[in-house]
C-alpha positions as a Markdown table, in Angstrom:
| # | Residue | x | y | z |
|---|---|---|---|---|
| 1 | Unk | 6.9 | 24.5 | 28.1 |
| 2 | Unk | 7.8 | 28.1 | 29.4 |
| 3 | Unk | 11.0 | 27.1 | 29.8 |
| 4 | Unk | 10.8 | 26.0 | 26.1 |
| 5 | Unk | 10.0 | 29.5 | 25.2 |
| 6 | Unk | 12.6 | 30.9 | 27.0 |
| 7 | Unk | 15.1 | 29.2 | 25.5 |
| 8 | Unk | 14.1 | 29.2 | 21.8 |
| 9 | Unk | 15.1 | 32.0 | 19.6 |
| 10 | Unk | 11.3 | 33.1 | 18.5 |
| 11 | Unk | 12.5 | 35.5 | 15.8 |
| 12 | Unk | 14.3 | 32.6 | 13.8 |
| 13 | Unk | 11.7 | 29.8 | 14.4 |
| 14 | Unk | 9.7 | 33.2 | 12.3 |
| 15 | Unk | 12.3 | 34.0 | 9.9 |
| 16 | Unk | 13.2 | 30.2 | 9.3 |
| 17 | Unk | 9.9 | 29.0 | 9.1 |
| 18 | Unk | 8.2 | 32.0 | 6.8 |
| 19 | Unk | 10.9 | 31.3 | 4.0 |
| 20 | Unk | 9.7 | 27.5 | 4.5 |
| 21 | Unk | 5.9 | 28.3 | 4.0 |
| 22 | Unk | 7.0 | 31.0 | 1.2 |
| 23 | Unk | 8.9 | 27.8 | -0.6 |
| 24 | Unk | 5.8 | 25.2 | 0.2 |
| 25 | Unk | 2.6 | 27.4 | 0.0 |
| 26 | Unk | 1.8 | 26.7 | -3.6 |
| 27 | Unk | 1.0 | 22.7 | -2.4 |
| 28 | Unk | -1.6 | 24.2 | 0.3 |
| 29 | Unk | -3.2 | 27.5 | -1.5 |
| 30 | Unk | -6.0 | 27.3 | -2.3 |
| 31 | Unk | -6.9 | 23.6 | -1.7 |
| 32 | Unk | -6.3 | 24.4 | 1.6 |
| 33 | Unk | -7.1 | 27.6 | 2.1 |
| 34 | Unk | -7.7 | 28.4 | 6.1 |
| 35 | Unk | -6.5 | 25.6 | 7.1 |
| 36 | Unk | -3.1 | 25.7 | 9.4 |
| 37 | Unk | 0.4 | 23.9 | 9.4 |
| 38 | Unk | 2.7 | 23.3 | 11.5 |
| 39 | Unk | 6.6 | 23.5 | 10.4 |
| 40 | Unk | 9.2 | 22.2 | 12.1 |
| 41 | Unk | 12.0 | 24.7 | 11.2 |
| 42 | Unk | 14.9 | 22.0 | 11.8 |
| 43 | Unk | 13.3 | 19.0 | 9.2 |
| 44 | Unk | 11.2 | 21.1 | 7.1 |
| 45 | Unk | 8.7 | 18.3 | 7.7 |
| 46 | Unk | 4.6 | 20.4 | 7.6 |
| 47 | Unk | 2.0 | 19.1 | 9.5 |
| 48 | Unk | -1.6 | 19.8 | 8.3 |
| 49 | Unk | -4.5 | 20.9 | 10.5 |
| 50 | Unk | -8.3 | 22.0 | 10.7 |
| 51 | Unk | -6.8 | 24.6 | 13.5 |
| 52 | Unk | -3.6 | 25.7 | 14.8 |
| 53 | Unk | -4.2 | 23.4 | 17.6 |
| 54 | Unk | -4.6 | 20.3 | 15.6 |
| 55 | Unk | -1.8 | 20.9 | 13.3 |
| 56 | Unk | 0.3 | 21.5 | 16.6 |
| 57 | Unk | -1.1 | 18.4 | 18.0 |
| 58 | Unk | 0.8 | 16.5 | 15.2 |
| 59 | Unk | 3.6 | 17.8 | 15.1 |
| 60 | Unk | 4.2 | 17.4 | 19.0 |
| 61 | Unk | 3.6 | 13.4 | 18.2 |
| 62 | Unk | 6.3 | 13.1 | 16.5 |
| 63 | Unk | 8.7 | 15.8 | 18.2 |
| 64 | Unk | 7.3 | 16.2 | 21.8 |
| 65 | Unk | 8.8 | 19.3 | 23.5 |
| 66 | Unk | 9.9 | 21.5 | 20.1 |
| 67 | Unk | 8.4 | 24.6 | 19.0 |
| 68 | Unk | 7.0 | 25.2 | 15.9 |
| 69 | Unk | 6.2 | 27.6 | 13.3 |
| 70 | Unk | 2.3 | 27.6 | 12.5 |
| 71 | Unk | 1.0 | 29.9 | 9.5 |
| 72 | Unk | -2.8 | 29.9 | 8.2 |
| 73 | Unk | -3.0 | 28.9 | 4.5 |
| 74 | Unk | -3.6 | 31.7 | 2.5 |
| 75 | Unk | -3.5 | 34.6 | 5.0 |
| 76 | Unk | -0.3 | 36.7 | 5.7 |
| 77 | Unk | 0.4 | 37.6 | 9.5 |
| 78 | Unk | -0.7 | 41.5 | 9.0 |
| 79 | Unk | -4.2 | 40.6 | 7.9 |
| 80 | Unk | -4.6 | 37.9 | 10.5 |
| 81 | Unk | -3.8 | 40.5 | 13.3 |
| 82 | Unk | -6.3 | 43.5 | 11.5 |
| 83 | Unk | -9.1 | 40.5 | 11.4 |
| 84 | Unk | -8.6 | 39.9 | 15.0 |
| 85 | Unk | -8.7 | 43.5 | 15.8 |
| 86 | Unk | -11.7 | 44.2 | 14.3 |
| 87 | Unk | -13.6 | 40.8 | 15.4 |
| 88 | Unk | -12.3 | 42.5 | 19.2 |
| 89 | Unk | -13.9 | 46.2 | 18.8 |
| 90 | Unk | -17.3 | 44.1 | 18.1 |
């Protein structure tokens, strides 16, 4: 998998798959709200999960060995990272 990483370009798997979600999120939000997905950048195909790893999970079934981009339903990236700050300074 490292190698995976190494290879992939991370900042288009973002930029690729954030228009995706931008295009998709009114499907998901808010029926879904905190729950994650899973897109795979190349097929535009979203899996759906309770947690990032489940929605992962799925997505490897089907494509084992690919990265892909994960987002929370209903939360941006900026808010995600200030939550997790502040649940660290606890």
């Amino acid at each position: 998998m490292d190698e995976l990483i190494k290879k992939a370009d991370i900042n288009e798997i973002a930029k690729k798959g954030s228009a995706i979600y931008e295009k998709i999120k009114t499907q998901y939000e808010p029926k879904e709200l905190g729950k994650f997905l899973a897109i795979d950048i190349d097929t535009e195909k979203i899996y759906l999960g309770n947690s990032s790893a489940v929605a992962v999970e799925k997505a490897r079934q089907e494509n084992p060995g690919k990265i892909f981009y994960v987002v929370k339903i209903g939360f941006d990236v900026a808010e995600m990272i200030a939550q997790t700050l502040l649940n660290l300074e606890k």
